[in-house]
C-alpha positions as CSV (number, residue, x, y, z in Angstrom):
1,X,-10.1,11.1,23.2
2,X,-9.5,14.3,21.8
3,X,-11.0,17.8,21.8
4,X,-11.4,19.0,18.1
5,X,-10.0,22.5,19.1
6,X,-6.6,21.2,19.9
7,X,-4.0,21.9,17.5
8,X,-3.3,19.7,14.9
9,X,0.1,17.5,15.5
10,X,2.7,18.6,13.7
11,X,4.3,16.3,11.4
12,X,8.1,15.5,10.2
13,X,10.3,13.3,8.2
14,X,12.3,11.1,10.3
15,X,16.4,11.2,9.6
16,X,16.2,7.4,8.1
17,X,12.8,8.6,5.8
18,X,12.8,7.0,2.6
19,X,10.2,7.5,-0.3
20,X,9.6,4.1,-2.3
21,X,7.5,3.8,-5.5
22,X,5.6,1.0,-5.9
23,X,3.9,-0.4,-9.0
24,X,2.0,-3.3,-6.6
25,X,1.4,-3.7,-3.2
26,X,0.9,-6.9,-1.3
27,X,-0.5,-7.2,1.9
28,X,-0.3,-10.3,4.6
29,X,-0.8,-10.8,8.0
30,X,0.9,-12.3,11.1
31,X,-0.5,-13.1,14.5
32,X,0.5,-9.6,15.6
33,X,0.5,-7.2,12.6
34,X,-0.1,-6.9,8.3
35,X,2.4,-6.5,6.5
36,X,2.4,-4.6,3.1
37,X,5.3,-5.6,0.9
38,X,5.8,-2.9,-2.0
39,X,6.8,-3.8,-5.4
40,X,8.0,-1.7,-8.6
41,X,10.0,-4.0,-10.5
42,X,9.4,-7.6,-12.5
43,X,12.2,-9.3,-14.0
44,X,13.0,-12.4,-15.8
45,X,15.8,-14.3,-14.3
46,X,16.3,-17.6,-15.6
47,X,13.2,-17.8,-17.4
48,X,11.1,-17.1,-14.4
49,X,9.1,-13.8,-13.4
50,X,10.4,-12.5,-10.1
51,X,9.1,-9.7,-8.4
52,X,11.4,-7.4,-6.9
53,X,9.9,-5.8,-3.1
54,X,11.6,-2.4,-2.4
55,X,10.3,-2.5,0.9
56,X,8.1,-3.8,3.5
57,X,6.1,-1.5,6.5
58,X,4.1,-3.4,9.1
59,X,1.3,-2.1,10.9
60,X,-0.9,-2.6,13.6
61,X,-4.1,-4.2,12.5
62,X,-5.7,-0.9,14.5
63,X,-3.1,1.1,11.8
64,X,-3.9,-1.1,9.2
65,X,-7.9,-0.3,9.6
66,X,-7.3,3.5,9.6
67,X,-5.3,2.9,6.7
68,X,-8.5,1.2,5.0
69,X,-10.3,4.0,6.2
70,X,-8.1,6.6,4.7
71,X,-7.8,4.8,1.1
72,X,-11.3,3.8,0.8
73,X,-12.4,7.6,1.5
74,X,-9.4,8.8,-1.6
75,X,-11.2,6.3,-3.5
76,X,-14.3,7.4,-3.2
77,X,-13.3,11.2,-3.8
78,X,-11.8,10.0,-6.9
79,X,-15.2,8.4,-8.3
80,X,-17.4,11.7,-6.8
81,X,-14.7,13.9,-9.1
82,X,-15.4,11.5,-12.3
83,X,-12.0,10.0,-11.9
84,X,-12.2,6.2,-11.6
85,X,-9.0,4.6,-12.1
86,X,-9.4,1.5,-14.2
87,X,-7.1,-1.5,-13.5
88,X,-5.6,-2.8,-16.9
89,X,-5.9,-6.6,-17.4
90,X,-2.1,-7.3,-17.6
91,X,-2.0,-5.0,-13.8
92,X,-4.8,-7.2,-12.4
93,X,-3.2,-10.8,-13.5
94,X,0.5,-9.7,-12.5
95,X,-1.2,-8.7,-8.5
96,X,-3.0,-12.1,-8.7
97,X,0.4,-14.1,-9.7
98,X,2.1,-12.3,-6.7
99,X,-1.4,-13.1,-4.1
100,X,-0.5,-16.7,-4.9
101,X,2.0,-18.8,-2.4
């Protein structure tokens, strides 16, 4: 537990940080922890759509529901400012393609 008058913890950027940009994110679960795969690129190889992950993290499911926590209350913030984000049609069919297995 902690006492709201401790300092805050200081954060940093670890000597192996990387930033990735992702265009779609996918996330799955093990038996132990969810896994969200991040994606930028699609490509057609062969006549097929592949989708290219830059990078996977995997969190604890106790991470992964402060995560929630965190997005769902940007989310909200967004829609109290007037600033929905609308999901275009072509975004919302190429994150349904990549849910499939």
């Amino acid at each position: 537990m902690t006492d709201d008058t401790e300092k805050p913890i200081q954060k940093s950027r670890g000597f192996q940080f990387t930033k990735i940009y992702a265009t779609n994110v996918v996330a799955n679960e093990t038996d132990s922890d969810v896994r969200l795969y991040f994606f930028n690129e699609l490509l057609t190889i062969d006549g097929e759509k592949v989708a290219v992950a830059d990078g996977v993290a995997m969190l604890s499911k106790q991470a992964a529901m402060l995560l929630n926590e965190q997005l769902n209350k940007l989310v909200e913030g967004w829609k109290e400012r007037g600033q929905p984000v609308e999901i275009s049609a072509d975004r919302r069919k190429v994150f349904e393609q990549l849910m499939k297995e």
